[in-house]
N, C-alpha and C positions, 0 to 999 in steps of 0.2 A: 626232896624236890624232884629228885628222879621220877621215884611213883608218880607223885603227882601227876608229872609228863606223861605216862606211861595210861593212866586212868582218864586224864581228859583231853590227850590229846585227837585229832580228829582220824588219824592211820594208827594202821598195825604199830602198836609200843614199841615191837622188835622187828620189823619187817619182813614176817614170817609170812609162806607161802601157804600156811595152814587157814588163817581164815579171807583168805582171796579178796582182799578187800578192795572195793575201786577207788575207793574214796565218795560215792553216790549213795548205796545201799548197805548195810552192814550184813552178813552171809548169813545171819539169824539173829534175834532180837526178841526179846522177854519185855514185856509189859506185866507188871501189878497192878489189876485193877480193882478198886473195890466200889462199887456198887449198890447205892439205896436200892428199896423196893419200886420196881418200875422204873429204874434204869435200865439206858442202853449201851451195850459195847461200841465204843465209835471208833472211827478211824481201820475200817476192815476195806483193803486192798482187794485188786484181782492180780496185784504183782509175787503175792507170796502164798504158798498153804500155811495153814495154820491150825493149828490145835487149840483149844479152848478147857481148860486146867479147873473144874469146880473145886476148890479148897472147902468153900463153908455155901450152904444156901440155897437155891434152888434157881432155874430160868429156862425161860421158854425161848426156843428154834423154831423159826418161821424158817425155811428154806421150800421156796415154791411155793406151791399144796400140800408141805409135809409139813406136821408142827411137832417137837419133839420137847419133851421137858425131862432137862436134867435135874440130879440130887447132889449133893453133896457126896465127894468122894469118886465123880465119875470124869473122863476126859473125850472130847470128841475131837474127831479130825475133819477139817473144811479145805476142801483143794481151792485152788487158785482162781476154778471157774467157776465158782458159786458167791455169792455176795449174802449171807444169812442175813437176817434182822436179830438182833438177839436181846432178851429183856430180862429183866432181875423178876421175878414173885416174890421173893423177899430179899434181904441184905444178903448182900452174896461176897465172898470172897474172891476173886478170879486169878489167875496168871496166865496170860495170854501169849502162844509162842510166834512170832511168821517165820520161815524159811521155804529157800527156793525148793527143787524137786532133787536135788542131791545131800546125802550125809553121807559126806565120805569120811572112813578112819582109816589111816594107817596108808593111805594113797589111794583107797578100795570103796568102791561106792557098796555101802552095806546093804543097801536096800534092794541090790540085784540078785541076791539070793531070795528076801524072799518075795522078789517078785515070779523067781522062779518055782516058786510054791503055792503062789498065789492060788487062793482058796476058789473055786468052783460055784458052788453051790451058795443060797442065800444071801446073793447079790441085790438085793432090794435091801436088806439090814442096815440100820443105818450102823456108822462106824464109832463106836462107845467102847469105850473102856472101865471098868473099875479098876481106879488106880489102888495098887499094888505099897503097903508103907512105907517102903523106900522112896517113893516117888513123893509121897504126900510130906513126908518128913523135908525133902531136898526142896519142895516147891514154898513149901511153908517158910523154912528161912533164909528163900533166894530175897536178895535186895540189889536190884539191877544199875548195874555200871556202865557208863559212859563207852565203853571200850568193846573192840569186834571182837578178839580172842576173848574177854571175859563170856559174853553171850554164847559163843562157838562152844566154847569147854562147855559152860552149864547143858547145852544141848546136846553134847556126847553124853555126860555121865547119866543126863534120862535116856538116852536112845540104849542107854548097857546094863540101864534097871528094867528098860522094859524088857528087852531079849532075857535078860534072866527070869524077867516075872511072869510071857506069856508063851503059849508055843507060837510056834510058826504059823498056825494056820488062824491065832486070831492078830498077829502082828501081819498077815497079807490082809486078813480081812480092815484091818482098821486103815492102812494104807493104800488099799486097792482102787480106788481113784487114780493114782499117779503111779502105778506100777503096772498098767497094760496099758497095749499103744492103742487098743479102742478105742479106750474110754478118752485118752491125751495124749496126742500121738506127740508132741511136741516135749510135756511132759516126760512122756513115757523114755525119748530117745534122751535128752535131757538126763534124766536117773538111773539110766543102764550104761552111758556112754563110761568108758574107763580107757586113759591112756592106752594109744597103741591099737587097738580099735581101727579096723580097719571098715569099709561101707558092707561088705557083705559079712563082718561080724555082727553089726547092729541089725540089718536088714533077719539076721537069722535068730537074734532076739527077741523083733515084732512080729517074726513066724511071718514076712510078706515075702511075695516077690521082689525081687529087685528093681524090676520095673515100677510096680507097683509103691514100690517102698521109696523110688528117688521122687514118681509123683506127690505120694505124701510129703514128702520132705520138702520138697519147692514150695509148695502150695503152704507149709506150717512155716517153713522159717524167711521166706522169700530170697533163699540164695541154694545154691546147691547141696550136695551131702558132702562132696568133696573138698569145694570151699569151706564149708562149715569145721569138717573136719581139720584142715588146714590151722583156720584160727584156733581152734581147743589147742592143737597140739603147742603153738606157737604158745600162749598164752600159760600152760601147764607145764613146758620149757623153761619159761624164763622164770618161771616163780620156784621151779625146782633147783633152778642154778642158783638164787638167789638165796633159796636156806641155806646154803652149801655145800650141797649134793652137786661134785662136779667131775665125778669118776666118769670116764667117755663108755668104758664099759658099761656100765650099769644105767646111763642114761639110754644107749643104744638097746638093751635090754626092753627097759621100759617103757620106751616111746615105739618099739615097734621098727626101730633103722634095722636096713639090711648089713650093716655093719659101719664100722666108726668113719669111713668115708662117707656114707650116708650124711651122718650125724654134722659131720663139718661141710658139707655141700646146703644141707637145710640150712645152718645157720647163716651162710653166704646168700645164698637165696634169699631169707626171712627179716635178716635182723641187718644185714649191710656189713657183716665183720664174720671176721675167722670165728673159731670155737672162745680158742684165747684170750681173745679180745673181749668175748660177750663175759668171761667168766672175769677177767679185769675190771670190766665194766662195772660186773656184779659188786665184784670184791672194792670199790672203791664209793659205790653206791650206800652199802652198807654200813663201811669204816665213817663217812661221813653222816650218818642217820644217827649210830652211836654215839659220837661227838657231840651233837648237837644235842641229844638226851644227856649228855655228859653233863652239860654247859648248863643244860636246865636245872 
C-alpha cells in the first residue's frame, strides 16, 4: 500500500527537494505515443521544451517554412518557443519528453557547461540526433508513471547516456536554442542560474552589460534581477532544508551568505522565523508526510 501511495499519489512520494514539484506542473514528463499513419502529436505546449524520441517509423516537422522528416532511430529538440505541427508518414512509435530549461544533477545545472561550449558555427542545422542504443533500449522499455521523481530519474539517466554517447559540440548543437541569452534570454538566465549566483555572475554569463542585462531582465521576467534572485534563493533554501541538508555551514557555502549571520538574518527576513525554527518546521513537515504514507 505504501508504493501504491508513493506511484499515485499527486506530490513528491518522499518529499524530496530533487524533483521541485509545486503540485501544478511535474519538472519533466514522458509521454508514449503511438501513432497511425497521418497522425498527429497533440497536446504540444509553449510551457515546456521538448524532445521528440523516433523509436519505430517515420514523420514529418512543419516548423514555420522549415519541414523536416524524421526516421527511425533519430531524436529532435523543440524549445519552448516554437509550436511544430508534427505527422506520422507511417505507424510511428514515439516517446515524447517536456521539461523546463534546467537539468540539474547533483545541485548543478549540467547544461551550463555546455553552454559554455556551445558550438559556433552551423546554426541554421536543425537539432537531430541519432540516438545512440543505450538510449533506444531505455526509451523502448520506459512505461511512464503517475509520479514527478519517477519521470525526473528517467530524464537523468538519458541526459548521462547522451553525454557518454555524444561530444560536447553536438550536445550544444542539439540544445542551443536554450543555452544562449540571444536566442532566450529568459530561457537562457533560467539554465545557467545555480545557487549563490550573484546579478553580475549571470550578467557575465550572457556576456551583457549590466545595464544592459537588468533591462533585459525586467522586460523577460516583469520584476527585477534582484527580486528574481531573491525568490530562487528562497525557494532553493527551503527545499534544501527540507531534504535534510541542515549544516549552517554548508548551506552558507552554497547559497552564497557572507557568513552564518547572513544565513540566520535571510531567514528572519524571508520566512518569519530563526534558522531553528525553519529547520523544525522542516523536520516536523516531513515526520508528518511519512506518517501518512505510513497509514496508507
Amino acid at each position: 500500500m505504501k508504493q501504491q501511495a508513493s506511484v499515485q499519489g499527486v506530490r513528491c512520494p518522499v518529499n524530496c527537494p530533487v524533483c521541485h514539484y509545486n503540485g501544478t506542473g511535474f519538472p519533466a514528463r514522458f509521454r508514449r505515443i503511438s501513432l497511425p499513419a497521418s497522425g498527429m502529436v497533440d497536446r504540444i505546449t509553449n510551457k515546456s521544451n521538448h524532445v521528440l524520441f523516433l523509436l519505430e517509423g517515420a514523420v514529418h516537422v512543419c516548423q514555420g517554412r522549415d519541414n523536416i522528416y524524421l526516421q527511425a532511430g533519430q531524436c529532435m529538440f523543440f524549445s519552448r518557443d516554437v509550436l511544430p505541427e508534427i505527422k506520422a508518414t507511417k505507424p510511428s512509435d514515439i516517446v515524447w519528453l517536456d521539461f523546463p530549461n534546467r537539468i540539474v544533477l547533483g545541485g548543478h545545472d549540467v547544461l551550463s557547461k555546455v553552454a559554455s561550449e556551445s558550438a559556433q558555427e552551423n546554426d541554421r542545422a536543425f537539432p537531430i540526433l541519432e540516438m545512440n542504443d543505450a538510449m533506444r533500449r531505455t526509451l523502448t522499455s520506459m512505461q511512464p508513471v503517475d509520479s514527478p521523481c519517477w519521470h525526473l530519474l528517467w530524464q537523468y539517466e538519458l541526459y548521462l547516456y547522451m553525454v557518454n554517447g555524444y561530444t560536447h559540440e553536438e550536445l550544444s548543437h542539439f540544445f542551443r536554442p536554450i543555452l544562449r541569452a540571444n536566442d532566450d534570454f529568459r530561457a537562457f538566465v533560467t539554465n545557467n542560474y545555480t545557487a549563490g549566483d550573484t546579478v553580475d555572475d549571470i550578467a557575465r554569463k550572457a556576456n551583457l552589460s549590466k545595464s544592459y542585462f537588468f533591462q533585459r531582465f525586467k522586460d523577460a521576467f516583469g520584476i527585477s534581477a534582484h527580486q528574481w534572485l531573491i525568490k530562487q534563493k528562497e525557494q532553493k533554501l527551503l527545499q534544501t532544508v527540507a531534504s535534510g541538508l541542515t549544516d549552517s555551514k554548508t548551506l552558507v557555502d552554497k547559497f552564497g551568505f557572507k557568513n552564518q549571520a547572513g544565513l540566520y538574518l535571510f531567514c528572519r527576513r524571508h520566512f518569519g522565523c530563526s534558522f531553528s525554527e525553519l529547520k523544525q518546521r522542516n523536520w516536523k513537515t516531513n515526520t508528518e508526510t511519512s506518517l501518512n504514507q505510513h497509514k496508507s
